[in-house]
N, CA, C and O of each residue as an XYZ file, in Angstrom:
376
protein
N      81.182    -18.159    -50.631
C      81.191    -19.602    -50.496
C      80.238    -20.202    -51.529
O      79.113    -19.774    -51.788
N      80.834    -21.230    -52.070
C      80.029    -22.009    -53.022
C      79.136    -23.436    -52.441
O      79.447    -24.563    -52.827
N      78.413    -23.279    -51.821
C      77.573    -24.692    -51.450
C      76.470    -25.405    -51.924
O      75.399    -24.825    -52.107
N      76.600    -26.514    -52.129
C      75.294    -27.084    -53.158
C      75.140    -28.945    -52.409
O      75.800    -29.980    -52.323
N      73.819    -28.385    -52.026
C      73.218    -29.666    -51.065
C      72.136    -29.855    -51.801
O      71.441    -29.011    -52.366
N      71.950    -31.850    -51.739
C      71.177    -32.047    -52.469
C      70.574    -33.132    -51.713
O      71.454    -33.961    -51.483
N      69.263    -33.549    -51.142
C      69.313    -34.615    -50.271
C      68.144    -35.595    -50.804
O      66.963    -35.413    -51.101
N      69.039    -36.762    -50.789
C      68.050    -38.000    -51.639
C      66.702    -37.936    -50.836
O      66.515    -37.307    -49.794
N      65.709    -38.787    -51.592
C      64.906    -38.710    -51.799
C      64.236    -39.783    -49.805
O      63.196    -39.776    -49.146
N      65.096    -40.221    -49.723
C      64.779    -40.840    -48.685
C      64.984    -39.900    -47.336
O      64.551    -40.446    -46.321
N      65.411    -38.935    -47.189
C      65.874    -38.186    -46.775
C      66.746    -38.314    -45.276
O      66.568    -37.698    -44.225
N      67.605    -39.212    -45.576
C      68.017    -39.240    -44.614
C      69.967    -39.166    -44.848
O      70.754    -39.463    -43.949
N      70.352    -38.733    -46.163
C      71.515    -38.137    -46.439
C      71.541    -37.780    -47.629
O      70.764    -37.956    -48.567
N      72.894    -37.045    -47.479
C      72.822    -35.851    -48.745
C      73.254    -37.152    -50.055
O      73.616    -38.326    -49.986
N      72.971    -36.154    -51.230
C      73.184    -36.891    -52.595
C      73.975    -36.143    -53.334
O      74.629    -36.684    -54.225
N      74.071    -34.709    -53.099
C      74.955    -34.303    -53.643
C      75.737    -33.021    -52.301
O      74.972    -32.144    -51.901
N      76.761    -33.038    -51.906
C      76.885    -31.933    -50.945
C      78.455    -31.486    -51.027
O      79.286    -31.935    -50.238
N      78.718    -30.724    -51.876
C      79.996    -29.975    -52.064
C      79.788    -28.034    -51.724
O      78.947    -27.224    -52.114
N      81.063    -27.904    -50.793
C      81.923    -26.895    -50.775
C      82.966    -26.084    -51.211
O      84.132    -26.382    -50.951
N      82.671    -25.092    -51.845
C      83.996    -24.846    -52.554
C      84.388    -25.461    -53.604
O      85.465    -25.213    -54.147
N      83.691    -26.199    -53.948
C      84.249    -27.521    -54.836
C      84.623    -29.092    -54.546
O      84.735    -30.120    -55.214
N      84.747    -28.711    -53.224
C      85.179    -29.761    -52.463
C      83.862    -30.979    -51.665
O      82.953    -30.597    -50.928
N      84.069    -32.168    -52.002
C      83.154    -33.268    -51.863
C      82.930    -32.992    -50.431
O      83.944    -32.678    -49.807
N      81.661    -33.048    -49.681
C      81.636    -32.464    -47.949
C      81.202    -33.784    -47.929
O      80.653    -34.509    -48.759
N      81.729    -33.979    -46.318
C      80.789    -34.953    -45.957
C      79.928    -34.423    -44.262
O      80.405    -33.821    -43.299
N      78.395    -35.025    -44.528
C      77.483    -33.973    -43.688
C      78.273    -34.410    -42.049
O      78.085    -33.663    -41.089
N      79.148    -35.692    -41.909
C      79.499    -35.771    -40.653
C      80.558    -34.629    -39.946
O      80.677    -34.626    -38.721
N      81.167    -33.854    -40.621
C      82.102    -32.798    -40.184
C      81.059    -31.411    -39.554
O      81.454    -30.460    -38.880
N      79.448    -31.729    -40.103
C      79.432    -30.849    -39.269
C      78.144    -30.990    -38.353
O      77.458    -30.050    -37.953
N      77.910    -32.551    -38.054
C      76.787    -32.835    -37.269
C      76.679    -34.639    -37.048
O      77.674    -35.361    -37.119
N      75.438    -35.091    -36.806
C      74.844    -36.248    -36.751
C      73.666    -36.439    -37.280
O      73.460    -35.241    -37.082
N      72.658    -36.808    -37.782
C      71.606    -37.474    -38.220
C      71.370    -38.767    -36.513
O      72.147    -39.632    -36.109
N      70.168    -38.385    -36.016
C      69.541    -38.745    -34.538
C      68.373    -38.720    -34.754
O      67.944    -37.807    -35.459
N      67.535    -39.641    -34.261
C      66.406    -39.500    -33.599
C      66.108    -39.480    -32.638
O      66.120    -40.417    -31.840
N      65.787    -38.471    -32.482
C      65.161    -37.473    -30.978
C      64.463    -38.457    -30.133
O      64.662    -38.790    -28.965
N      63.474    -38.898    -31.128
C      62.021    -39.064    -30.703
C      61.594    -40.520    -30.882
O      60.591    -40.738    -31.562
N      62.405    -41.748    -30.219
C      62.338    -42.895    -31.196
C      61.080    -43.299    -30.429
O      60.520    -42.787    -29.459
N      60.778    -44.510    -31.258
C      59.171    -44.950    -31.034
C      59.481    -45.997    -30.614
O      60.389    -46.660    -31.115
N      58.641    -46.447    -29.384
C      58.256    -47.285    -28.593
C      57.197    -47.922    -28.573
O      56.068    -47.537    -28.265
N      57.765    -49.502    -29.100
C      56.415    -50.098    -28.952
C      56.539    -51.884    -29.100
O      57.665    -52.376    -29.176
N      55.699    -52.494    -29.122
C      56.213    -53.810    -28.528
C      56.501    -54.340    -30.439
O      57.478    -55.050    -30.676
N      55.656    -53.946    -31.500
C      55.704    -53.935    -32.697
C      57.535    -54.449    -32.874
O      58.155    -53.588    -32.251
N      58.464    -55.398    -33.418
C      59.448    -55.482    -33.556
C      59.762    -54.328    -35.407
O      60.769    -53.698    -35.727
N      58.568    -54.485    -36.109
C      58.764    -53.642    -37.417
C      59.074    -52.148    -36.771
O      59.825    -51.443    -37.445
N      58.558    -51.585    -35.504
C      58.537    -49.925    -35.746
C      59.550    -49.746    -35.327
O      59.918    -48.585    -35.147
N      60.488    -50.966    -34.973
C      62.259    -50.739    -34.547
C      63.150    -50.002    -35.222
O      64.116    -49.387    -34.768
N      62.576    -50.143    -36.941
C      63.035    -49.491    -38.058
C      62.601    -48.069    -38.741
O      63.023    -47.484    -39.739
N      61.756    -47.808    -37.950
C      61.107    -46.762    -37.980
C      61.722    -45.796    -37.295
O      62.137    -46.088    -36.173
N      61.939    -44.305    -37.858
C      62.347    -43.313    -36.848
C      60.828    -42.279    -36.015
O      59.871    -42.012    -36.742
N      60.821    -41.945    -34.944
C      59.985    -41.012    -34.237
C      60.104    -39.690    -34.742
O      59.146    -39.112    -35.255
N      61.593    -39.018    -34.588
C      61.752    -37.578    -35.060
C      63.158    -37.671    -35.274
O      64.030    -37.742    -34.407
N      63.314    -37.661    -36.692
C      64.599    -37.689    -37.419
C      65.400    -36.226    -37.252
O      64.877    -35.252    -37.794
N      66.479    -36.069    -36.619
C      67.044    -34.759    -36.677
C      68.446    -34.465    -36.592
O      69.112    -35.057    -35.743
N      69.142    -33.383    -37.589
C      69.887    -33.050    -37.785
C      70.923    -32.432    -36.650
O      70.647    -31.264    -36.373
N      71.866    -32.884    -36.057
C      72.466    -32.360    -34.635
C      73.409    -31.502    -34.458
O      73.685    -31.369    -33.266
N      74.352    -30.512    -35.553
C      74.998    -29.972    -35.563
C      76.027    -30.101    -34.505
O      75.655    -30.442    -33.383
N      77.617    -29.804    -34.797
C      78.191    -29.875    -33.852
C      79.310    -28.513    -34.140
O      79.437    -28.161    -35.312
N      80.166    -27.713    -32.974
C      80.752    -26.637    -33.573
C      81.973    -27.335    -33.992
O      82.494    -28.408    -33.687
N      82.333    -26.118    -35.006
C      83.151    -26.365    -36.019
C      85.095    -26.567    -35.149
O      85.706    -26.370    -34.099
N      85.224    -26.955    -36.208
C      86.686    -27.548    -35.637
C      88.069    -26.450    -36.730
O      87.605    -25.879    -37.717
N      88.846    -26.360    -36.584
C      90.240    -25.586    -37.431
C      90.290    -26.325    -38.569
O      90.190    -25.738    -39.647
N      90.444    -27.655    -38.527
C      90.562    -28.379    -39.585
C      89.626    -28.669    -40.433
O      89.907    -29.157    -41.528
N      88.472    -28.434    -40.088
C      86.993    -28.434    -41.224
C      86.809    -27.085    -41.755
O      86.268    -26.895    -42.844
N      87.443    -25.722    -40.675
C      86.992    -24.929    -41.315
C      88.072    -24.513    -42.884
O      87.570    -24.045    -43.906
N      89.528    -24.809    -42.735
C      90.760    -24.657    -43.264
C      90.149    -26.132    -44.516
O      90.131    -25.932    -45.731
N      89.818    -27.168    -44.043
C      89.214    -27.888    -45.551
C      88.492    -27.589    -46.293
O      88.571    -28.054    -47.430
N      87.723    -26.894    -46.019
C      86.496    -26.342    -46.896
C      86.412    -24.798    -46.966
O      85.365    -24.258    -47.321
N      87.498    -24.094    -46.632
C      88.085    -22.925    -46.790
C      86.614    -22.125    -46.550
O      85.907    -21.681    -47.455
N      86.350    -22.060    -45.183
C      85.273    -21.397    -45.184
C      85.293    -20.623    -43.507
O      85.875    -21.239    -42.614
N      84.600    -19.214    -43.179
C      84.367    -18.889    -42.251
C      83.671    -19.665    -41.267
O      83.083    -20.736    -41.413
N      83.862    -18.800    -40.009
C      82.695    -19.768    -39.004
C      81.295    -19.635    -38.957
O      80.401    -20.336    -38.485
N      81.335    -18.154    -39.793
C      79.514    -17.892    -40.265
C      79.254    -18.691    -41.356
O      78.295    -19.462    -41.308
N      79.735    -18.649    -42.024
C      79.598    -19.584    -43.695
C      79.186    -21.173    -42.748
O      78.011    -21.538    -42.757
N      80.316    -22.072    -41.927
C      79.926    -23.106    -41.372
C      78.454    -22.996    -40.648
O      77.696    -23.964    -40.708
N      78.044    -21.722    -39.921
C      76.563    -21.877    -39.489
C      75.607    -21.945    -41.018
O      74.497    -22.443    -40.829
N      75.813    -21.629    -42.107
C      75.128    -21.120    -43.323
C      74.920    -22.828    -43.555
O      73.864    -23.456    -43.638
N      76.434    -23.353    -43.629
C      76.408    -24.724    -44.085
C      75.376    -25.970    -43.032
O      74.788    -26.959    -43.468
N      75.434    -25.519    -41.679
C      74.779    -26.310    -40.763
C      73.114    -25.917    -41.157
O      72.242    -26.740    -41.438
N      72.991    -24.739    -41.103
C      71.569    -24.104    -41.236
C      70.885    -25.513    -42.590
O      70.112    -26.409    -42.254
N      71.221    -25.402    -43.482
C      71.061    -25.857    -44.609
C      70.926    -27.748    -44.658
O      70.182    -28.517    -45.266
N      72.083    -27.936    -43.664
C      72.032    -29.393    -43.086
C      70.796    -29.818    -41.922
O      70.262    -30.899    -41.671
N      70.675    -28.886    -41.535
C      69.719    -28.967    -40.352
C      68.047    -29.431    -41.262
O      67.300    -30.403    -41.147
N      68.001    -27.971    -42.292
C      67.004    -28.030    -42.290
C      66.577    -29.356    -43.305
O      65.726    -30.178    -42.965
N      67.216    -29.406    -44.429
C      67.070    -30.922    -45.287
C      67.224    -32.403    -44.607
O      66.757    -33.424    -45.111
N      68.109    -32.341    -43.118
C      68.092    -33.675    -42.925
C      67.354    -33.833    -41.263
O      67.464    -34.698    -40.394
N      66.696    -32.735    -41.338
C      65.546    -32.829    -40.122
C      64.154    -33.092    -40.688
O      63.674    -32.103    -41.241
N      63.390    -34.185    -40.685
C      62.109    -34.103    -41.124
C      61.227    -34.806    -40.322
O      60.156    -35.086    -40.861
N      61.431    -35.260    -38.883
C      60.684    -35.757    -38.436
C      60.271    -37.261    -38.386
O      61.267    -37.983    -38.434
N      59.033    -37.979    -38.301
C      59.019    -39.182    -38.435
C      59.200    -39.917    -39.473
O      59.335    -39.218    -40.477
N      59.259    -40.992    -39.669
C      59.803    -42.123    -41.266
C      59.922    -42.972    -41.016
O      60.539    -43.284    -39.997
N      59.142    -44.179    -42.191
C      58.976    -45.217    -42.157
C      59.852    -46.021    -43.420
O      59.885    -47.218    -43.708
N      60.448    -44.995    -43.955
C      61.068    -45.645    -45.615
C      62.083    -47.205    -45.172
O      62.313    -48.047    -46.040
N      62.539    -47.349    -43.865
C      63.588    -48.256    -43.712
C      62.763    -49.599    -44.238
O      63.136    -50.573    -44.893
N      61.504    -49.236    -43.678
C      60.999    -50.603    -43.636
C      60.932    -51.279    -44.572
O      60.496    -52.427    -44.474
């Protein structure tokens, strides 16, 4: 499998993320959530995330047959999503 993830600088999606050749998009194989949102009477920390994290979801026939890839290769691809678009708290919205 050919995979190449690249995640902007804000980190909260990919900038470059192809399979196979093929343009991915990170929603086929998860969500971007915060776990951990912050509470507080502040209306600015509304925009703020607590714990930004990557949610994986299992793979489907038709994602795996698009991106011509096994169901281990799809954990390889989640592993990789997980770990670049999990980072915890962030304030960049603001």
């Amino acid at each position: 499998m050919e995979l190449k993830i690249k995640i902007y600088g804000s980190l909260c999606a990919t900038q470059i993320f192809t399979i196979n050749g093929v343009d991915a998009d990170a929603s086929d194989f998860g969500r971007g959530e915060d776990t951990d949102p912050i509470v507080s009477d502040d209306p600015w920390d509304s925009y703020c995330c607590g714990y930004m994290e990557f949610i994986r979801i299992d793979p489907t026939k038709e994602v795996l047959e698009r991106y011509k890839i096994t169901e281990s290769e799809y954990d390889e691809v989640c592993d990789g999503l997980c770990s670049g678009l999990s980072f915890g708290s962030c304030g960049l919205c603001l």
